[in-house]
Jmol script that loads the backbone (N, CA, C; Angstrom):
load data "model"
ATOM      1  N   UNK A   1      -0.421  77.208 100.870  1.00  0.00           N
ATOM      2  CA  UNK A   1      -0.595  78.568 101.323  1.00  0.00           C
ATOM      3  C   UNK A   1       0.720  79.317 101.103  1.00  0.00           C
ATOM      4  N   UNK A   2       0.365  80.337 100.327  1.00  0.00           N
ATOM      5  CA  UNK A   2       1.856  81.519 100.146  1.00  0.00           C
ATOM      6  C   UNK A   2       2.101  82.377 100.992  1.00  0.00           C
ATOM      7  N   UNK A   3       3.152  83.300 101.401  1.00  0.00           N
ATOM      8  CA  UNK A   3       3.252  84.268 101.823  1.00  0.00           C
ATOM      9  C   UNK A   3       2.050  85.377 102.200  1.00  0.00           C
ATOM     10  N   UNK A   4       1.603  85.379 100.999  1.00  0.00           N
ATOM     11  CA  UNK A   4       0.726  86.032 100.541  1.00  0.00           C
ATOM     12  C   UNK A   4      -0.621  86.157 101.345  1.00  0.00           C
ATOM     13  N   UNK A   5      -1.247  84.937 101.373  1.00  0.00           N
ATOM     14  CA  UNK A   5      -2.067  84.570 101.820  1.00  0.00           C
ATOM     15  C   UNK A   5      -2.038  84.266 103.560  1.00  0.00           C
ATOM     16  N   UNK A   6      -1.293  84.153 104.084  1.00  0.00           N
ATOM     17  CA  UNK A   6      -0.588  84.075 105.310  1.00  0.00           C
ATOM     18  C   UNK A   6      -0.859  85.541 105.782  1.00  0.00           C
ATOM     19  N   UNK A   7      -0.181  86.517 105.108  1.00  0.00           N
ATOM     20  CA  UNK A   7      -0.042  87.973 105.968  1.00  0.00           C
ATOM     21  C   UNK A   7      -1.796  88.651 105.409  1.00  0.00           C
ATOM     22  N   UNK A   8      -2.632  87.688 104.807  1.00  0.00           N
ATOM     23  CA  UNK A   8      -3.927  88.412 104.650  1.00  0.00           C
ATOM     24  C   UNK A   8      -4.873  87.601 105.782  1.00  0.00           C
ATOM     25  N   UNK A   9      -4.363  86.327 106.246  1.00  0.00           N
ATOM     26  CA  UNK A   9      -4.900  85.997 107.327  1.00  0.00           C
ATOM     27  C   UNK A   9      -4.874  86.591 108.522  1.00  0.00           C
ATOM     28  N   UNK A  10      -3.244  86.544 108.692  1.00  0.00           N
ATOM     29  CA  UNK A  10      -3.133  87.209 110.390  1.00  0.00           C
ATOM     30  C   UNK A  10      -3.546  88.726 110.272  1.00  0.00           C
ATOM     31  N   UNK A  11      -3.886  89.566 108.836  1.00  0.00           N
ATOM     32  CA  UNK A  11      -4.094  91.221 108.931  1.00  0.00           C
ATOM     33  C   UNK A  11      -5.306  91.152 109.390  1.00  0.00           C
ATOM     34  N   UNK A  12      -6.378  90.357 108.842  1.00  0.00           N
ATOM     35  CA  UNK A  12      -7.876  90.100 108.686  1.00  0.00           C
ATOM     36  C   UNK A  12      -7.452  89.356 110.402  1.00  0.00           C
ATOM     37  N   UNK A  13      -7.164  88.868 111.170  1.00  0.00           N
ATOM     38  CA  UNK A  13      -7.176  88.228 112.353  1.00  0.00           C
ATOM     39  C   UNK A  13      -6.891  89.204 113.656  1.00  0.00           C
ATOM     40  N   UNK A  14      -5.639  89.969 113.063  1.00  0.00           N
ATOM     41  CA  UNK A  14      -5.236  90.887 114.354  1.00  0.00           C
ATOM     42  C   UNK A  14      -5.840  92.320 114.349  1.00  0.00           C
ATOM     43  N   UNK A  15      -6.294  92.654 112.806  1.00  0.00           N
ATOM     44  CA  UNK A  15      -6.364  94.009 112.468  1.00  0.00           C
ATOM     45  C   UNK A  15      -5.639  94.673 112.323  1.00  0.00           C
ATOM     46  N   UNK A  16      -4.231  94.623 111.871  1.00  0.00           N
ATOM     47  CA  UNK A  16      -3.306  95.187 111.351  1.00  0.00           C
ATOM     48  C   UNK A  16      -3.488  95.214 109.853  1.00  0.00           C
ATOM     49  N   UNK A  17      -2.824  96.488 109.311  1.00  0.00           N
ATOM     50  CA  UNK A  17      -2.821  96.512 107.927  1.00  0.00           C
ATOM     51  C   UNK A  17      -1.990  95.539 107.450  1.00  0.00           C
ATOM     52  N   UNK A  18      -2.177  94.965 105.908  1.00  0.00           N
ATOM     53  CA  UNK A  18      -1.237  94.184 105.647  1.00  0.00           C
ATOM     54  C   UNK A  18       0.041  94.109 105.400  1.00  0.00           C
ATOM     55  N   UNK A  19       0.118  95.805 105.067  1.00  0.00           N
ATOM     56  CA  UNK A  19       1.306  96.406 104.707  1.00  0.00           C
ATOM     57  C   UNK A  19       2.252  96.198 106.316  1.00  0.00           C
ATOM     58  N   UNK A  20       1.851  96.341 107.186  1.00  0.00           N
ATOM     59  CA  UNK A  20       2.237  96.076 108.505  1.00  0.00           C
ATOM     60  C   UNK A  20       2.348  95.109 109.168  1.00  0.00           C
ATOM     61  N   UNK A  21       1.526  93.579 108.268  1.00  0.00           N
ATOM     62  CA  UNK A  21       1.662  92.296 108.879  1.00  0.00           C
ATOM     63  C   UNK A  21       2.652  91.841 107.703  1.00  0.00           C
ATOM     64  N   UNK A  22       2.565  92.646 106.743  1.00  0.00           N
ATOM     65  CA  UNK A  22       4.126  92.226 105.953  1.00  0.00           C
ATOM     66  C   UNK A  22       5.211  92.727 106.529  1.00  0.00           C
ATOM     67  N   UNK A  23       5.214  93.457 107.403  1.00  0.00           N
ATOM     68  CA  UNK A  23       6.560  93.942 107.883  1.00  0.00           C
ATOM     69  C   UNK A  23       7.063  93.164 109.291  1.00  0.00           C
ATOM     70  N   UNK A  24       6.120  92.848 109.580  1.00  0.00           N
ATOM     71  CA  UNK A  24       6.388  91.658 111.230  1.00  0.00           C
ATOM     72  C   UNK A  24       6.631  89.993 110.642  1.00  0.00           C
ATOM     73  N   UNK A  25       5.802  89.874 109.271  1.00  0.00           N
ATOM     74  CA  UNK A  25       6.510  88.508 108.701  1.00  0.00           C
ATOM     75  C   UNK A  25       7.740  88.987 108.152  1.00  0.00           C
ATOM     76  N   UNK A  26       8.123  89.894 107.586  1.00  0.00           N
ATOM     77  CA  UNK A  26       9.402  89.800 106.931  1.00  0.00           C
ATOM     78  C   UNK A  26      10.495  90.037 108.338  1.00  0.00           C
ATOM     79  N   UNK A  27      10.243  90.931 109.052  1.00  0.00           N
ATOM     80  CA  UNK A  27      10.573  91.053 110.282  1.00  0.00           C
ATOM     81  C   UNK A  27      11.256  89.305 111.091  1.00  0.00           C
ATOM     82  N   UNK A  28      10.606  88.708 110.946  1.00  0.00           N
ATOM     83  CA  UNK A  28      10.538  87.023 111.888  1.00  0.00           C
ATOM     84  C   UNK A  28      11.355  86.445 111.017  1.00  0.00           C
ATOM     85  N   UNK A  29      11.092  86.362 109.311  1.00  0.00           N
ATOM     86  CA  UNK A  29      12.134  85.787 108.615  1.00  0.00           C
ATOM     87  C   UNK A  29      13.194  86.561 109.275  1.00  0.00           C
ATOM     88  N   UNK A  30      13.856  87.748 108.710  1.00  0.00           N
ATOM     89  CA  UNK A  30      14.894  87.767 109.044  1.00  0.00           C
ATOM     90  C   UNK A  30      15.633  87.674 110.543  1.00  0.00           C
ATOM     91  N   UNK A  31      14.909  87.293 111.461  1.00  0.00           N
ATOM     92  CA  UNK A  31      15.547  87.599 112.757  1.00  0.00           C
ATOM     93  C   UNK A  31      15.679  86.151 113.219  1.00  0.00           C
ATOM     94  N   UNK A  32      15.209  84.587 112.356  1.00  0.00           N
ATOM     95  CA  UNK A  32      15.128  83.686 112.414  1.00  0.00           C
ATOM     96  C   UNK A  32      16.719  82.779 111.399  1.00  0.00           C
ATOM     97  N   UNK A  33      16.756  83.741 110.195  1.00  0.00           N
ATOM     98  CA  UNK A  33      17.486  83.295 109.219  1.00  0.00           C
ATOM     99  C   UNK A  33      18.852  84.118 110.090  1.00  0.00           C
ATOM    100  N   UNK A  34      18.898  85.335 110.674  1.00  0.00           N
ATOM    101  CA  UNK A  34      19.745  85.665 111.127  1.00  0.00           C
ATOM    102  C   UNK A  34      20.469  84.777 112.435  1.00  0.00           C
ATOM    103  N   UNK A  35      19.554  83.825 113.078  1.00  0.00           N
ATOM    104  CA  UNK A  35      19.987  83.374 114.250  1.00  0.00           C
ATOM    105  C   UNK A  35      20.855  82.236 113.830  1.00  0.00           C
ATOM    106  N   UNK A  36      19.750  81.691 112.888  1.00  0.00           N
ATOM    107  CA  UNK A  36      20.450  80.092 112.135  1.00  0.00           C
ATOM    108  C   UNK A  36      21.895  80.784 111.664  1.00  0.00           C
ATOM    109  N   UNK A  37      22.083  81.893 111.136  1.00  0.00           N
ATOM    110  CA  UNK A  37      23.680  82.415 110.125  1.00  0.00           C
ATOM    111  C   UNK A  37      24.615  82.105 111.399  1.00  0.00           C
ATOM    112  N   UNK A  38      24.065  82.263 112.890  1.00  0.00           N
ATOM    113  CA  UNK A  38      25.200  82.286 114.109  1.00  0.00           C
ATOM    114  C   UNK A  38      24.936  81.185 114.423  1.00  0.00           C
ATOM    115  N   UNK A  39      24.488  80.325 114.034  1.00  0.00           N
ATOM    116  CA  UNK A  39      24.546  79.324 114.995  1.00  0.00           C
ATOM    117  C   UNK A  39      23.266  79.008 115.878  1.00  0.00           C
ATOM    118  N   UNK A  40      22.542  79.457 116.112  1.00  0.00           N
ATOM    119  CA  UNK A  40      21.921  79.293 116.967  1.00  0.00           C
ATOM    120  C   UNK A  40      20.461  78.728 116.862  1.00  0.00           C
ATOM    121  N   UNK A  41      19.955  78.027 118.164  1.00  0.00           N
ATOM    122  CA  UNK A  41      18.702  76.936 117.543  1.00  0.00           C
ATOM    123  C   UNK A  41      17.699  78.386 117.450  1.00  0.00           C
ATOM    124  N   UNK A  42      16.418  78.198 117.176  1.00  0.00           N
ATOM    125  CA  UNK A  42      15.169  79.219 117.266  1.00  0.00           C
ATOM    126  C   UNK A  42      14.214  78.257 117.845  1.00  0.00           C
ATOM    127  N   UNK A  43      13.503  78.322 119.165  1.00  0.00           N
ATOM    128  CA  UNK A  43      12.793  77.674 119.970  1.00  0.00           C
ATOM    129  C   UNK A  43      11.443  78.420 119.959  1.00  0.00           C
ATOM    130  N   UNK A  44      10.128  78.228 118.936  1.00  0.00           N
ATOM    131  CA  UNK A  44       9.321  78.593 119.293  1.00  0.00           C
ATOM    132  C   UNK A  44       7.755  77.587 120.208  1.00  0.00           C
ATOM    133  N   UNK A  45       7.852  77.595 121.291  1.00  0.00           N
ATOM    134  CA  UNK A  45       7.317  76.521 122.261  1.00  0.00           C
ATOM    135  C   UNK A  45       5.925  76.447 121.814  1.00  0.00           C
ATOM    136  N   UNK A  46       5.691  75.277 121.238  1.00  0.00           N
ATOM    137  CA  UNK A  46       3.943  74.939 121.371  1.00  0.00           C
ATOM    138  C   UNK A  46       4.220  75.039 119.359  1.00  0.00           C
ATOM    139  N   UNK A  47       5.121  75.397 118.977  1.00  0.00           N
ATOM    140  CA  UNK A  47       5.416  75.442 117.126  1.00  0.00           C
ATOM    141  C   UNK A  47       5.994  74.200 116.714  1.00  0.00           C
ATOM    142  N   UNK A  48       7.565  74.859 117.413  1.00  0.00           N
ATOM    143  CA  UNK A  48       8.809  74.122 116.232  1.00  0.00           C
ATOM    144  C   UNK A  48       9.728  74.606 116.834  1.00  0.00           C
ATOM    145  N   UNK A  49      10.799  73.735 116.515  1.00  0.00           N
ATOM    146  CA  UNK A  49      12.643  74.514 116.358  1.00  0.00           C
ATOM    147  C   UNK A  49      12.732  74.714 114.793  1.00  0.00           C
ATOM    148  N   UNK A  50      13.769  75.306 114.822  1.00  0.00           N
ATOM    149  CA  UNK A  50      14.365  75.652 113.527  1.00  0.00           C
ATOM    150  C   UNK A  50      15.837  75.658 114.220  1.00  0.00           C
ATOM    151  N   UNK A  51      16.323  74.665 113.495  1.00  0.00           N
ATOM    152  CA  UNK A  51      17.823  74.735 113.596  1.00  0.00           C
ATOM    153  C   UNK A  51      18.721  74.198 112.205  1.00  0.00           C
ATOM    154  N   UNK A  52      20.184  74.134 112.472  1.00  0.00           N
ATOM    155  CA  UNK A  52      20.746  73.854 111.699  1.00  0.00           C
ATOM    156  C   UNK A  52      21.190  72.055 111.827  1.00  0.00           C
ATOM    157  N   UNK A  53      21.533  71.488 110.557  1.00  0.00           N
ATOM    158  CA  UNK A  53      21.745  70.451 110.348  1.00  0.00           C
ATOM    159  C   UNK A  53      22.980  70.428 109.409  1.00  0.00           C
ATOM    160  N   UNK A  54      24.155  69.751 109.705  1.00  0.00           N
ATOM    161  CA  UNK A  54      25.255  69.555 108.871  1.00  0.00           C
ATOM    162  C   UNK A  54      25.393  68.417 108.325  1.00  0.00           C
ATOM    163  N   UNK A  55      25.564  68.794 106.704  1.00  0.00           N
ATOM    164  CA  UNK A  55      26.061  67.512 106.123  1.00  0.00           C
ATOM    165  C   UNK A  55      27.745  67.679 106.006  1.00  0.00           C
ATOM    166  N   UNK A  56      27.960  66.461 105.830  1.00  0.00           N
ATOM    167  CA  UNK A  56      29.739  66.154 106.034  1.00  0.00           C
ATOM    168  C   UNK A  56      29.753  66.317 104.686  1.00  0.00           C
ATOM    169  N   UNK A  57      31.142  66.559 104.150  1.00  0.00           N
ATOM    170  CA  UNK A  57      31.863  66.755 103.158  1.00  0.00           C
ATOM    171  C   UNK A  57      31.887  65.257 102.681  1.00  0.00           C
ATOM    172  N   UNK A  58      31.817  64.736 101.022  1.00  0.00           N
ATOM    173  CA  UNK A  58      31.643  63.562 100.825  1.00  0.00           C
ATOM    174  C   UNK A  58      31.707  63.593  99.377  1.00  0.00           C
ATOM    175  N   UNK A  59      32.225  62.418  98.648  1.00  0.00           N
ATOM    176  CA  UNK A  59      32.395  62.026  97.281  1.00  0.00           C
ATOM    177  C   UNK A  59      30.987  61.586  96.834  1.00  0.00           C
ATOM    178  N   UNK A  60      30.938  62.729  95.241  1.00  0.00           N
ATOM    179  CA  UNK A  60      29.559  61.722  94.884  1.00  0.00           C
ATOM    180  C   UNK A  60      29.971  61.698  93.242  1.00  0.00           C
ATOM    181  N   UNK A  61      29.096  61.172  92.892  1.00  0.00           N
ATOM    182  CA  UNK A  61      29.179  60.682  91.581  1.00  0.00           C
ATOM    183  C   UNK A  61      28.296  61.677  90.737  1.00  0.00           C
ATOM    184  N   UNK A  62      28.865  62.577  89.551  1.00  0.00           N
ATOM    185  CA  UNK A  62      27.927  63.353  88.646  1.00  0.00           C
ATOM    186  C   UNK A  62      27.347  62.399  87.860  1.00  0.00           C
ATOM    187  N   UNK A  63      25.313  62.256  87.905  1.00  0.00           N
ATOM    188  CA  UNK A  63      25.162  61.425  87.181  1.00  0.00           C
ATOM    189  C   UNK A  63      25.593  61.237  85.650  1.00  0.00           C
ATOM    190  N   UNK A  64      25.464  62.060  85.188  1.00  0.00           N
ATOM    191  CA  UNK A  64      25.903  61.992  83.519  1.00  0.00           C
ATOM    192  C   UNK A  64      27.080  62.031  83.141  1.00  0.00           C
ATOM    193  N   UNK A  65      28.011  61.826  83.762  1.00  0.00           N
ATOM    194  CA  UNK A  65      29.359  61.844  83.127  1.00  0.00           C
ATOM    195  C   UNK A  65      29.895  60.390  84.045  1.00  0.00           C
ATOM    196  N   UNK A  66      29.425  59.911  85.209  1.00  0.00           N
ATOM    197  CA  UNK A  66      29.877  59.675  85.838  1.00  0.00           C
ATOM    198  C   UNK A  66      31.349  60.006  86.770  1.00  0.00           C
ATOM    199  N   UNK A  67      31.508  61.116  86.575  1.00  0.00           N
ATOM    200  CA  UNK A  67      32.678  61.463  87.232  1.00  0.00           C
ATOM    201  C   UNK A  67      32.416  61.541  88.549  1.00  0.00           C
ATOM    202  N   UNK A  68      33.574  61.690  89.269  1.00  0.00           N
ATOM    203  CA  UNK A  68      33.114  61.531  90.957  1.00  0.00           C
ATOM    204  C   UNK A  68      33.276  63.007  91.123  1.00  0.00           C
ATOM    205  N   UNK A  69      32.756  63.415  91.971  1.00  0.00           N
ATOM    206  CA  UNK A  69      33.087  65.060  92.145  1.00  0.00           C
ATOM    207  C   UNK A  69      32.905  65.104  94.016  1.00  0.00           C
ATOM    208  N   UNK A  70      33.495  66.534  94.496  1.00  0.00           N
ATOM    209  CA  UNK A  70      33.556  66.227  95.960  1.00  0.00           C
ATOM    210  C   UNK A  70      32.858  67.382  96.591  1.00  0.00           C
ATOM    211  N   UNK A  71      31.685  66.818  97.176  1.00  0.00           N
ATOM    212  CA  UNK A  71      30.822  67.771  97.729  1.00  0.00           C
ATOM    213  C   UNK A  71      31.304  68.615  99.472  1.00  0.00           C
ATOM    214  N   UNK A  72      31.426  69.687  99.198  1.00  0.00           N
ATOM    215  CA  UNK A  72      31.822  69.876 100.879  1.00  0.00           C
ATOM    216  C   UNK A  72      30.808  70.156 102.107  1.00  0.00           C
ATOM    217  N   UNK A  73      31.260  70.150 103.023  1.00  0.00           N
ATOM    218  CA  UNK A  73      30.307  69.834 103.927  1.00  0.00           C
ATOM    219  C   UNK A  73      29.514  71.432 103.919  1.00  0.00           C
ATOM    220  N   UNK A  74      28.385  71.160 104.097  1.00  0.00           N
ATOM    221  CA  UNK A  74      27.465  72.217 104.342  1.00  0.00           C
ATOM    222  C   UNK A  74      26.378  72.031 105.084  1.00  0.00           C
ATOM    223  N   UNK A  75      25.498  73.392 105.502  1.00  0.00           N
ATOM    224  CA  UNK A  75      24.196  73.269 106.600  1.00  0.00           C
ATOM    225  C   UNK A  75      23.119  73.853 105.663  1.00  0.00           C
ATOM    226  N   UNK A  76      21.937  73.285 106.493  1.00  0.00           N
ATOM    227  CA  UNK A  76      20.791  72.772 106.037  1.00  0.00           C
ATOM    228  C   UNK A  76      19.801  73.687 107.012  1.00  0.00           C
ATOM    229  N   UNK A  77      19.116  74.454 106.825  1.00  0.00           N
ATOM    230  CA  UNK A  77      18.384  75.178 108.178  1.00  0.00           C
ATOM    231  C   UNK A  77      16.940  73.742 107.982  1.00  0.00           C
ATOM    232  N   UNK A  78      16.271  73.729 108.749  1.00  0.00           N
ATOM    233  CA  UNK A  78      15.648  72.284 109.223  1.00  0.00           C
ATOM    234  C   UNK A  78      14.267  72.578 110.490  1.00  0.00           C
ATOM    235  N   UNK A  79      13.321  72.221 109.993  1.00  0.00           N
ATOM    236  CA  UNK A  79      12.210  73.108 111.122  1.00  0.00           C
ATOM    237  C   UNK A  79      11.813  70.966 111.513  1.00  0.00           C
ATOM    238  N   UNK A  80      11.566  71.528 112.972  1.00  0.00           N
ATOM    239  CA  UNK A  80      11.201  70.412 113.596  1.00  0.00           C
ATOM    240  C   UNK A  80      10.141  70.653 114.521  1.00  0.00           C
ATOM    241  N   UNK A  81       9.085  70.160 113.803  1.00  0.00           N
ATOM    242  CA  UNK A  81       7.179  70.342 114.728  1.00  0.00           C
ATOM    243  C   UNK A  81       7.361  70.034 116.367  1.00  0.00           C
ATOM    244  N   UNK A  82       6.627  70.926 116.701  1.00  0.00           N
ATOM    245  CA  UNK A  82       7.136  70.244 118.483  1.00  0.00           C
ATOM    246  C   UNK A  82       5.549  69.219 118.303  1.00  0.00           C
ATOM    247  N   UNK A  83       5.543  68.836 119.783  1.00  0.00           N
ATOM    248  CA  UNK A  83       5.331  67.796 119.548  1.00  0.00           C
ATOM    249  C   UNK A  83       3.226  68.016 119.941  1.00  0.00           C
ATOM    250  N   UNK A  84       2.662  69.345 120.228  1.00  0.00           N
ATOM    251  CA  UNK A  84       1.626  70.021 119.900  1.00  0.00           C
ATOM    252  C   UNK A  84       0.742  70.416 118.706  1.00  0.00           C
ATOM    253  N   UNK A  85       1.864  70.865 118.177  1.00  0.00           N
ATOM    254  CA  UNK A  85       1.620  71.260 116.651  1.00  0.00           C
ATOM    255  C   UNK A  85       1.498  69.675 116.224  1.00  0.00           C
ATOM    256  N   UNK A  86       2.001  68.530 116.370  1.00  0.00           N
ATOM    257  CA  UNK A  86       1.683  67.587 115.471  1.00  0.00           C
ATOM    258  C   UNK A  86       0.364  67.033 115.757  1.00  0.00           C
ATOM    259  N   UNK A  87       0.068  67.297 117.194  1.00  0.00           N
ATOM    260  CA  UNK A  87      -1.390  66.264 117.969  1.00  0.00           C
ATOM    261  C   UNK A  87      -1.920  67.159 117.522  1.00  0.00           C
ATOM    262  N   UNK A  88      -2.262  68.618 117.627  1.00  0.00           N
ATOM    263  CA  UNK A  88      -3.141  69.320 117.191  1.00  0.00           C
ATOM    264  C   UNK A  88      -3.746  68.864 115.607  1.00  0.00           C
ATOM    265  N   UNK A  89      -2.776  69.116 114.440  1.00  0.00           N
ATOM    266  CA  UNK A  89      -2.958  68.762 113.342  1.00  0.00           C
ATOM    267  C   UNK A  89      -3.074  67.191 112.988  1.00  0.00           C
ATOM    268  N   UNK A  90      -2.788  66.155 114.087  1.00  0.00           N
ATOM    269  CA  UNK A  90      -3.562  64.998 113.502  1.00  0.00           C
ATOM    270  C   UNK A  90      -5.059  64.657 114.039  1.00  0.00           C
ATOM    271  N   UNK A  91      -5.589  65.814 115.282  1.00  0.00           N
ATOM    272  CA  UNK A  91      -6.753  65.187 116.028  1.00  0.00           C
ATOM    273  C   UNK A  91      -7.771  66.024 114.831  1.00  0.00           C
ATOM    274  N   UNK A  92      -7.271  67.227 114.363  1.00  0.00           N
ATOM    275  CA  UNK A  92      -7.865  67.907 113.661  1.00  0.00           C
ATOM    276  C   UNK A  92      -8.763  67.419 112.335  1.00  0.00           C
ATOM    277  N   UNK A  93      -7.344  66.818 111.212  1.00  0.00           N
ATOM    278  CA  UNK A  93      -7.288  65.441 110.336  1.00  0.00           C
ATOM    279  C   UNK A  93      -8.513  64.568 110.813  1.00  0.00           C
ATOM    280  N   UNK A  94      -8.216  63.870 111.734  1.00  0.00           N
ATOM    281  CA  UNK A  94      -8.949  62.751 111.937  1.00  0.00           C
ATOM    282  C   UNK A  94     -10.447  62.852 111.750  1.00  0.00           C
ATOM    283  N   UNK A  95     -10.544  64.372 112.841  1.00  0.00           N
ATOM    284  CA  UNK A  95     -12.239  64.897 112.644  1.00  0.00           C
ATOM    285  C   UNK A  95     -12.948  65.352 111.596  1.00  0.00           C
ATOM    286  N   UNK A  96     -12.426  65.129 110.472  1.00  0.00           N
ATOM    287  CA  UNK A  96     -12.981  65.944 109.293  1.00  0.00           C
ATOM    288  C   UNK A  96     -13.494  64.554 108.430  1.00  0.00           C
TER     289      UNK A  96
END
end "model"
wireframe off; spacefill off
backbone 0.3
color backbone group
């Protein structure tokens, strides 16, 4: 499922135009991507978190040359199913 198809569900669901359920999804991206830029977890209860994850700075090897090259540490934004969203979608699974 794309973007796309997402903001023609919830328009067709809430009755909002789409032009207007594109503006509350683009809306959530950015106020989500903005929280992760500070730091901060995004707790949506009965969804997911979305938080950040750091990798450490570390030596790796370029495969084709083999040279070692040195990766620095960086973050990872990272969505984690609570634990609803997963029973929901496996009792769901199961019944079909």
């Amino acid at each position: 499922m794309r973007k796309a198809d997402i903001i023609k569900e919830i328009s067709a669901a809430t009755g909002l135009t789409q032009v207007e359920t594109e503006a509350v999804i683009e809306g959530f991206i950015s106020v989500v991507s903005d929280a992760l830029i500070r730091g901060e977890r995004v707790d949506l209860r009965g969804f997911g978190n979305f938080i950040l994850k750091t990798r450490k700075s570390k030596a790796a090897r370029n495969i084709s040359t083999g040279e070692t090259v040195h990766v620095p540490e960086h973050y990872l934004p990272f969505f984690k199913a609570s634990e609803s969203l997963k029973e929901r979608v496996n009792r769901n699974l199961k019944n079909e």
